[in-house]
C-alpha positions in Angstrom: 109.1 79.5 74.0 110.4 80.3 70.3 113.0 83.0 68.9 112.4 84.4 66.1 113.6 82.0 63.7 111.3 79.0 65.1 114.6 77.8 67.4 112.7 76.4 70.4 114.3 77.8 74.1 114.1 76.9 77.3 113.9 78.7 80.1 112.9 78.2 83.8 110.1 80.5 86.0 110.9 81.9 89.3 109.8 78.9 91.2 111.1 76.4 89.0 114.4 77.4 89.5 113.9 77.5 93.6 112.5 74.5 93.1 115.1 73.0 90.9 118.2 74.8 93.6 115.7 73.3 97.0 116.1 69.2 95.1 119.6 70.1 94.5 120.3 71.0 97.7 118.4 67.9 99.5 120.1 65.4 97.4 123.4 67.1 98.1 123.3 67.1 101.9 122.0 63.5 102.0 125.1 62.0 99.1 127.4 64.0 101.7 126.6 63.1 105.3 125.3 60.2 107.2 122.6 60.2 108.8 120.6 63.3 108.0 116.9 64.3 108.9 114.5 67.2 107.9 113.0 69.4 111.3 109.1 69.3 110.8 106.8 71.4 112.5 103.9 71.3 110.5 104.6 75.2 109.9 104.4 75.9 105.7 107.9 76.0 104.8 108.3 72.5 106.3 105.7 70.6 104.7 106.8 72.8 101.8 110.3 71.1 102.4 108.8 67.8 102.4 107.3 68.1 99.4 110.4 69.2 97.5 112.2 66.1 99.5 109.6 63.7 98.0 110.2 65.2 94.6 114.0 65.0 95.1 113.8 60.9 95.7 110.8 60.0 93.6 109.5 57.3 93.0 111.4 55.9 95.9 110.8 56.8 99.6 112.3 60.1 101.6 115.6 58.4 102.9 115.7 60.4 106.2 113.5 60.6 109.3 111.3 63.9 110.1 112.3 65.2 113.6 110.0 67.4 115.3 110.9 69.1 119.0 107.4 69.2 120.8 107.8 72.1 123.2 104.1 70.8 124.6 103.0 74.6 123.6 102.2 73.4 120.2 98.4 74.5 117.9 96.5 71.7 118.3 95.4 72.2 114.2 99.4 72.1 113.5 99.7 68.7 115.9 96.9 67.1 114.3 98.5 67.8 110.5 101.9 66.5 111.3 100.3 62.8 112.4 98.1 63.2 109.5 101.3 63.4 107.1 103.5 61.0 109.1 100.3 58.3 108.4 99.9 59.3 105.4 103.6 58.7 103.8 104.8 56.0 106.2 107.7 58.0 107.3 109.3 58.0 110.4 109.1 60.8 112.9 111.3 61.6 115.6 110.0 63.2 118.8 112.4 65.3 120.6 110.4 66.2 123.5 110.7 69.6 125.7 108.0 68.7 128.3 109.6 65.3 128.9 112.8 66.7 129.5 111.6 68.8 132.0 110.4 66.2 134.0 114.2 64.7 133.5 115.7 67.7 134.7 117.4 68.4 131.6 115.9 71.8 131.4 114.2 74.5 133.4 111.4 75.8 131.8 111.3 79.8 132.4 110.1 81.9 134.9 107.0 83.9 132.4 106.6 80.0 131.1 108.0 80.4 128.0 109.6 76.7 126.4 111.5 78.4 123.4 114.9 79.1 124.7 115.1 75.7 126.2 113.9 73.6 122.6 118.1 73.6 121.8 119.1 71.8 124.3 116.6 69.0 123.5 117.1 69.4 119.6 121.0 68.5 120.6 120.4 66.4 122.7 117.9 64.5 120.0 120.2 64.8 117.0 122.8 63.2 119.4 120.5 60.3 120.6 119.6 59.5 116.9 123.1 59.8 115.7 122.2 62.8 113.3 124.8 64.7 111.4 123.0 66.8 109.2 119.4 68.4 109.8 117.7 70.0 106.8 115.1 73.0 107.9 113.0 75.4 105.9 114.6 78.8 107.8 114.4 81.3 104.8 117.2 84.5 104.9 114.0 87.0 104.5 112.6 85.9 107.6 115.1 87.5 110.0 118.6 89.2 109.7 121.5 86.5 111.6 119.2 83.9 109.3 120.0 86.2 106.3 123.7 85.9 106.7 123.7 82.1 107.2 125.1 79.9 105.1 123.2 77.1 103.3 125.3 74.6 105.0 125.9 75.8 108.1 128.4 74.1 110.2 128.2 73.3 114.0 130.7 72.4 116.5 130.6 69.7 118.7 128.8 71.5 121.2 126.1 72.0 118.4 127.1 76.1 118.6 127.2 78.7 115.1 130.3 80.8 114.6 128.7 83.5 112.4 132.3 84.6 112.3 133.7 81.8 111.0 131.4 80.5 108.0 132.4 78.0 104.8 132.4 79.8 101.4 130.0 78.8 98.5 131.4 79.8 95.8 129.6 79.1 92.8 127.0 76.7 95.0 129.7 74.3 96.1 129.0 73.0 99.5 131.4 71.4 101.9 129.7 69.2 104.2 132.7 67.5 105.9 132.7 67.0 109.7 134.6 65.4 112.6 133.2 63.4 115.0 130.5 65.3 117.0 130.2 68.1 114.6 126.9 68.3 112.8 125.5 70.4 109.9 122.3 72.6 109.2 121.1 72.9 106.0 118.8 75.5 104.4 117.5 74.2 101.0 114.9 77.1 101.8 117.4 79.7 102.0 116.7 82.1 99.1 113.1 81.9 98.9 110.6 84.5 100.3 107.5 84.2 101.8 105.3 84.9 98.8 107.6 82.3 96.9 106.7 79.7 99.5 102.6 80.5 99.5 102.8 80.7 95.4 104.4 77.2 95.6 101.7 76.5 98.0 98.9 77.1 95.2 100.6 75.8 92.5 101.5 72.3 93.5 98.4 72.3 95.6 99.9 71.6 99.2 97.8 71.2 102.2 99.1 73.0 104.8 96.7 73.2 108.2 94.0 75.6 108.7 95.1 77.7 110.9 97.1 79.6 107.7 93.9 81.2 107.0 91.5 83.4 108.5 89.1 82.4 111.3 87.4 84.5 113.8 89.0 84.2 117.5 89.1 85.1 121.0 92.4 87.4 121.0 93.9 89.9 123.8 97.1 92.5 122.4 100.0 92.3 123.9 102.9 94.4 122.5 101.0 95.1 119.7 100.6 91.6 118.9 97.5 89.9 118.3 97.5 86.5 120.7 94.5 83.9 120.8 93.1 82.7 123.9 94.2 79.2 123.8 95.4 76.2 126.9 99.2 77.7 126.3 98.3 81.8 126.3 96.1 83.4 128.8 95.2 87.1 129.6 97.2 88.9 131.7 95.4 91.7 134.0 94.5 94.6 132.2 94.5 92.8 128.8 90.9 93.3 127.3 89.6 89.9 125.2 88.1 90.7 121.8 86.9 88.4 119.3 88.8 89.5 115.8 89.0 87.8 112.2 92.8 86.7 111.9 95.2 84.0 110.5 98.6 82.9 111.6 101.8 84.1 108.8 104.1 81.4 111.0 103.1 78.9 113.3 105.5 78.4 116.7 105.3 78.4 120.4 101.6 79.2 121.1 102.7 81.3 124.1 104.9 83.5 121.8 103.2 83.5 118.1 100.6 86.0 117.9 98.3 86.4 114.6 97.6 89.0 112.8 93.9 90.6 111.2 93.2 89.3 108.4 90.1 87.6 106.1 92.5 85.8 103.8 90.6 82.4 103.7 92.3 80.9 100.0 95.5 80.8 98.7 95.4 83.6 95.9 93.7 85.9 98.7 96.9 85.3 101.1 99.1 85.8 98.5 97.3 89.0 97.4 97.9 89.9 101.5 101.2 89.0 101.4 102.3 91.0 98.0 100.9 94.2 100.1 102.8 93.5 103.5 106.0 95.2 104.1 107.0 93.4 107.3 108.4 89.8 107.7 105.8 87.0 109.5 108.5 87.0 112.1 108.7 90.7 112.5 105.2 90.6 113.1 104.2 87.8 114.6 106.9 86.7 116.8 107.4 87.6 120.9 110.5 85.7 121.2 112.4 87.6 117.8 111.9 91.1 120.4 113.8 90.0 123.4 116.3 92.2 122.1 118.1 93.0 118.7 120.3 90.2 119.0 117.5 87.6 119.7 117.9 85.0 117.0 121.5 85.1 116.8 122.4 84.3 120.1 120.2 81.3 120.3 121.6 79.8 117.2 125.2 80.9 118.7 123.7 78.4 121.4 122.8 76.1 118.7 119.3 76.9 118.2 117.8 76.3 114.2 
């Protein structure tokens, strides 16, 4: 870019600049804590986070584990990408495993079979095990109002629990990241990007992400108003009619609560063409356990859900 007198300027595009704030942000929470690690599910805004992690450290390796809290309700497409990335990179992965601590006693899963509610005590209990202090995420404020108001570094107590009442200030993108013993931090390098920011990333650094992003035809049932595929984790109940329908998942979660919607998106320019049109968040639309009630989210990070 050029002025008119031939001086040359600089300037950075929308994504550079999330990109450039994301790298910041990663190399600022690993210079100030520990032992951190970066929560994968093989969902696209943490493969999109592991991306920008490998940019932040290049040419050397990602200096922090991936940790990934297997609720045993997991897509089989999204299972089969996270091994292929672990092998692929050499990295190490951290299991924190729901099903597991079931069988322990840790935690009771719930009476309609539902294994959300219960991932926190098993991401704390992981952290805790692994001696983790800081845990990176790719939570983004658009998805879902108590994510919007929290901080990039967010600070938990010992108990692993959010104050939403009682929040650092960041000021001119300062961060404090100091803890006590037993405290922990959560860290959003995601926070002010959007969905369409994440899927325009997508296409232009080229990221594979796993199918199940884009449209297929399935064997789906409504419930709520919410498009669910037949699969091991989410059956029919009675009076719930199975239909075959073209759709795609916006967010990938708990199979037993992420529903898809309609769609015949099947590249990345034609689901960011979808997305540019949508008016409702992928969590607004997509997700059974964000409806419990108003207050969903925020109590379970109160509990110290991500």
């Amino acid at each position: 870019m050029t002025d008119l007198i031939g001086t040359r300027r600089y300037g950075l595009t929308q994504l550079d600049y999330l990109e450039s704030e994301a790298i910041f942000i990663i190399r600022e929470i690993v210079a100030e804590n520990e032992n951190p690690g970066l929560l994968f599910s093989g969902g696209k805004d943490s493969i999109a986070m592991l991306h920008l992690a490998v940019k932040a450290f290049s040419p050397g390796p990602v200096p922090f584990p991936i940790v990934h809290i297997d609720t045993g309700h997991n897509f089989d497409e999204v299972l089969a990408f996270r091994d292929q990335r672990v092998r692929e990179m050499g990295i190490r992965l951290i299991v924190g495993s729901v099903p597991e601590a079931i069988e322990a006693g840790l935690v009771r899963e719930e009476p309609n079979g539902s294994r959300n509610r219960i991932q926190t005590p098993v991401l704390l209990k992981t952290a805790e095990d692994h001696g983790l202090t800081a845990l990176m995420g790719g939570a983004r404020r658009d998805e879902e109002k108590a994510r919007a108001k929290e901080r990039v570094f967010s600070f938990r107590d010992e108990f692993g629990q959010w104050d939403p009442k009682s929040q650092r200030p960041e000021l001119w993108s300062i961060y404090n990241g100091r803890i006590h013993m037993g405290e922990s931090i959560r860290c959003f390098p995601l926070s002010n990007w959007t969905e369409l920011d994440i899927w325009h990333y997508i296409a232009r650094e080229r990221i594979e992400i796993p199918s199940i992003y884009y449209a297929h035809e399935r064997e789906v049932f409504l419930r709520n108003g919410m498009y669910f595929a037949v699969n091991q984790h989410c059956q029919p109940r009675d009076g719930e009619v199975v239909f075959r329908e073209t759709v795609r998942y916006r967010t990938v979660g708990d199979a037993t609560l992420t529903a898809a919607v309609p769609s015949h998106a099947r590249t990345v320019e034609q689901v960011i063409d979808e997305i540019a049109a949508t008016r409702i968040t992928e969590r607004g639309a997509t997700r059974g356990d964000d409806k419990v009630s108003e207050a969903a989210m925020e109590d379970r990070k109160k509990e110290g859900y991500f």
